[in-house]
C-alpha positions in Angstrom: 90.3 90.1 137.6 86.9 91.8 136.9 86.4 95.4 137.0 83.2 97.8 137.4 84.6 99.4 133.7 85.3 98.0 130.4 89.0 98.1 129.6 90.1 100.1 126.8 92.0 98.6 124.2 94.8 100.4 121.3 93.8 102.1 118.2 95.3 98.8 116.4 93.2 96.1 115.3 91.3 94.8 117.8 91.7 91.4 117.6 95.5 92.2 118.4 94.9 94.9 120.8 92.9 92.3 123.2 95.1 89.7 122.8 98.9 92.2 123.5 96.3 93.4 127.0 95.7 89.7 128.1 98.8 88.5 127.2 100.3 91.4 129.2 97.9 90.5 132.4 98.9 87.0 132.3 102.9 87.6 132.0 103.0 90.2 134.7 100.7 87.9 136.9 97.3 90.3 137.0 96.1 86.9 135.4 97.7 84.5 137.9 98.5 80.6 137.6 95.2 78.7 137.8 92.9 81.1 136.9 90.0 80.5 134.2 89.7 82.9 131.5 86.3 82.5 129.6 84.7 84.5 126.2 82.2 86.1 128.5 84.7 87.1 130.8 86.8 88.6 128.0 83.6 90.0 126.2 82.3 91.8 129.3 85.6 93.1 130.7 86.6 94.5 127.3 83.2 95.2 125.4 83.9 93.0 122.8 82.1 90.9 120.8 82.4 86.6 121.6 83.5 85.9 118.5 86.6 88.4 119.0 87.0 87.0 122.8 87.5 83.6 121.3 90.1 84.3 119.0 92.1 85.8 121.5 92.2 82.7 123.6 92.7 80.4 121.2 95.6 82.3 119.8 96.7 82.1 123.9 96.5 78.7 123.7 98.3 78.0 120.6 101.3 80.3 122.2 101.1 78.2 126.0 100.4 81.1 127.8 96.6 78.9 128.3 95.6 75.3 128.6 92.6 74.2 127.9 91.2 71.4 131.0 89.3 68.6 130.4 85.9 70.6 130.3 87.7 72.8 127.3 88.0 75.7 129.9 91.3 77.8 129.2 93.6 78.1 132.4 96.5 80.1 133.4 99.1 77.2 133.4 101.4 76.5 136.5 104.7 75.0 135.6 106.3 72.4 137.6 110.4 71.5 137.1 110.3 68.8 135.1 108.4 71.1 132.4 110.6 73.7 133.1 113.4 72.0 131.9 112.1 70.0 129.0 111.0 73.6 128.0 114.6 75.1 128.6 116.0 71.8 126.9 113.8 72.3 123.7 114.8 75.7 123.7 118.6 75.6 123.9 118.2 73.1 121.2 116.6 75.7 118.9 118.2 78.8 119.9 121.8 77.3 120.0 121.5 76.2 116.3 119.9 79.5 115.5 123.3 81.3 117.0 125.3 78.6 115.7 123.5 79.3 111.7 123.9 83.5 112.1 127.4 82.6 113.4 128.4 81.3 109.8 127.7 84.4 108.0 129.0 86.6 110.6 125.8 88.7 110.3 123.6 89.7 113.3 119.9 90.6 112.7 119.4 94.1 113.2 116.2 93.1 115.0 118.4 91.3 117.6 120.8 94.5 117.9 118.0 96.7 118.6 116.2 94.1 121.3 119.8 94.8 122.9 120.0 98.4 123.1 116.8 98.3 124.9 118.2 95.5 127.0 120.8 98.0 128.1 118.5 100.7 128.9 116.6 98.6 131.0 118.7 97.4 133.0 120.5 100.7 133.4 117.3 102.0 134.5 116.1 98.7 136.4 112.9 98.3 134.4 112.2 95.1 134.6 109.2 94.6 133.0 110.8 96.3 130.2 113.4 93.7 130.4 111.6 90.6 129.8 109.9 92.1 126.8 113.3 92.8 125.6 114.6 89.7 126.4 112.2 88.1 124.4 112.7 90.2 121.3 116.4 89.3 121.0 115.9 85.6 121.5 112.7 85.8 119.4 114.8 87.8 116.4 117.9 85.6 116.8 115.7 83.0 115.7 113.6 84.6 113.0 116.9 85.8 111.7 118.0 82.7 110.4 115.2 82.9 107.8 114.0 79.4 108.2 110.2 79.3 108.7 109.8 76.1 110.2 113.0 77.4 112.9 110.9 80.0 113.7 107.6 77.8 114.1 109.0 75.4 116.6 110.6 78.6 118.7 107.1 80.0 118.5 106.0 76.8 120.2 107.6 77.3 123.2 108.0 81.0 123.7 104.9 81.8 125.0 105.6 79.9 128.2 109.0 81.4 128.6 107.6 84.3 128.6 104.8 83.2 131.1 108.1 81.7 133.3 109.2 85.1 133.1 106.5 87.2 134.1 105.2 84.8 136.8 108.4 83.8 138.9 109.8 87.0 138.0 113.1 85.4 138.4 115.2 88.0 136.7 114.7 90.5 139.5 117.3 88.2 141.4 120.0 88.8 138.8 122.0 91.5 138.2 120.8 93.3 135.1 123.7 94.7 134.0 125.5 90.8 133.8 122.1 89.8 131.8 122.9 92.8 129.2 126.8 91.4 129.0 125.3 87.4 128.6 123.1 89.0 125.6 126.4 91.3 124.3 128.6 88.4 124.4 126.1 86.4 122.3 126.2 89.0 119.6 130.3 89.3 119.5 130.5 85.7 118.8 128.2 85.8 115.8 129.9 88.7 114.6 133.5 87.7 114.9 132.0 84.2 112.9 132.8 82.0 115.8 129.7 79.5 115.9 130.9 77.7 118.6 131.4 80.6 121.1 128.2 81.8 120.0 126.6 78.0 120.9 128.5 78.4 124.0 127.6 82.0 125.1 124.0 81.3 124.4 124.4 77.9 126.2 125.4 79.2 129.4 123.0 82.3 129.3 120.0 79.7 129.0 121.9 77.9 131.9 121.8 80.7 134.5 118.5 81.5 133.6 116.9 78.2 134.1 118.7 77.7 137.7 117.6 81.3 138.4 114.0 80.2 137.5 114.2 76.7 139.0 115.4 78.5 142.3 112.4 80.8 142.4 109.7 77.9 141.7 111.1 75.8 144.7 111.2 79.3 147.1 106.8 80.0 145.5 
């Protein structure tokens, strides 16, 4: 929504600053579902120029966390259950071989242990915010560390609208955090005890309890 002030962006480029604050208002819902998001609006909330307002929703578009309508204005999407689970279905399809690949050499990406200590902390300390952006770095570096580009390019197709799922149904603050951490923990034993088809399986049922958790929220919204 609008404010009197300009919002102040990072000392990081600013093309990326704008786009980590929108992104952020959208997942956590200050953005919510079916609202239009416009260059001016960008420009004059953040004083910045148009041209730098219409990268950043582009690059929100490209990543599903915005669709454009039929007059080329860029929405906050709403996701009913049938997309829900083709998104789910295209992602256990990717993730699982990613899991099933690392599994083979026995090697977890560091990136992916690291996502998982934070994991921990979070839900020790019930931060859930911190928790989805955790969530998404493991999954994200689970698939990145497989080292095949086009991998990682379908997985950055759809993770933009997990991520939106996420932050809008907020269906992880219905779980227990601390069985999350263990579903993520178990993952990472299986690839490092070179079991690909624990790992396929550990990573399966995760997905699977997060779906109906997500699925159960949309139909209570």
């Amino acid at each position: 929504m609008a404010t009197d002030a300009s919002l102040e962006l990072g000392p990081s480029s600013l093309t990326e600053a704008l786009y980590e604050s929108v992104r952020k208002r959208i997942v956590n819902g200050d953005i919510p579902q079916g609202e239009k998001l416009t260059e001016v609006r960008l420009a004059t909330e953040y004083n910045v120029a148009r041209p730098t307002a219409k990268a950043c929703l582009e690059r929100l578009t490209a990543l599903g966390l915005l669709r454009r309508t039929a007059h080329k204005t860029a929405v906050v999407p709403t996701l009913d259950e049938d997309e829900i689970r083709d998104l789910f279905f295209s992602r256990v399809t990717i993730e699982r071989a990613a899991v099933s690949s690392l599994a083979a050499t026995g090697e977890v990406p560091a990136a992916a242990a690291k996502a998982q200590v934070a994991i921990e902390y979070a839900a020790r300390d019930r931060l859930f915010e911190n928790q989805v952006e955790a969530d998404i770095a493991f999954h994200s570096a689970l698939v990145s560390g497989v080292g095949s580009r086009r991998l990682s390019r379908m997985h950055e197709l759809i993770i933009g609208e997990v991520h939106l799922t996420m932050g809008q149904y907020q269906a992880h603050r219905t779980a227990n955090p601390a069985n999350v951490a263990q579903e993520h923990a178990a993952i990472l034993q299986a690839i490092e005890a070179g079991d690909p088809a624990a790992a396929a399986e550990h990573l399966g049922y995760h997905l699977e309890q997060a779906q109906g958790r997500l699925l159960s929220s949309l139909r209570k919204a």
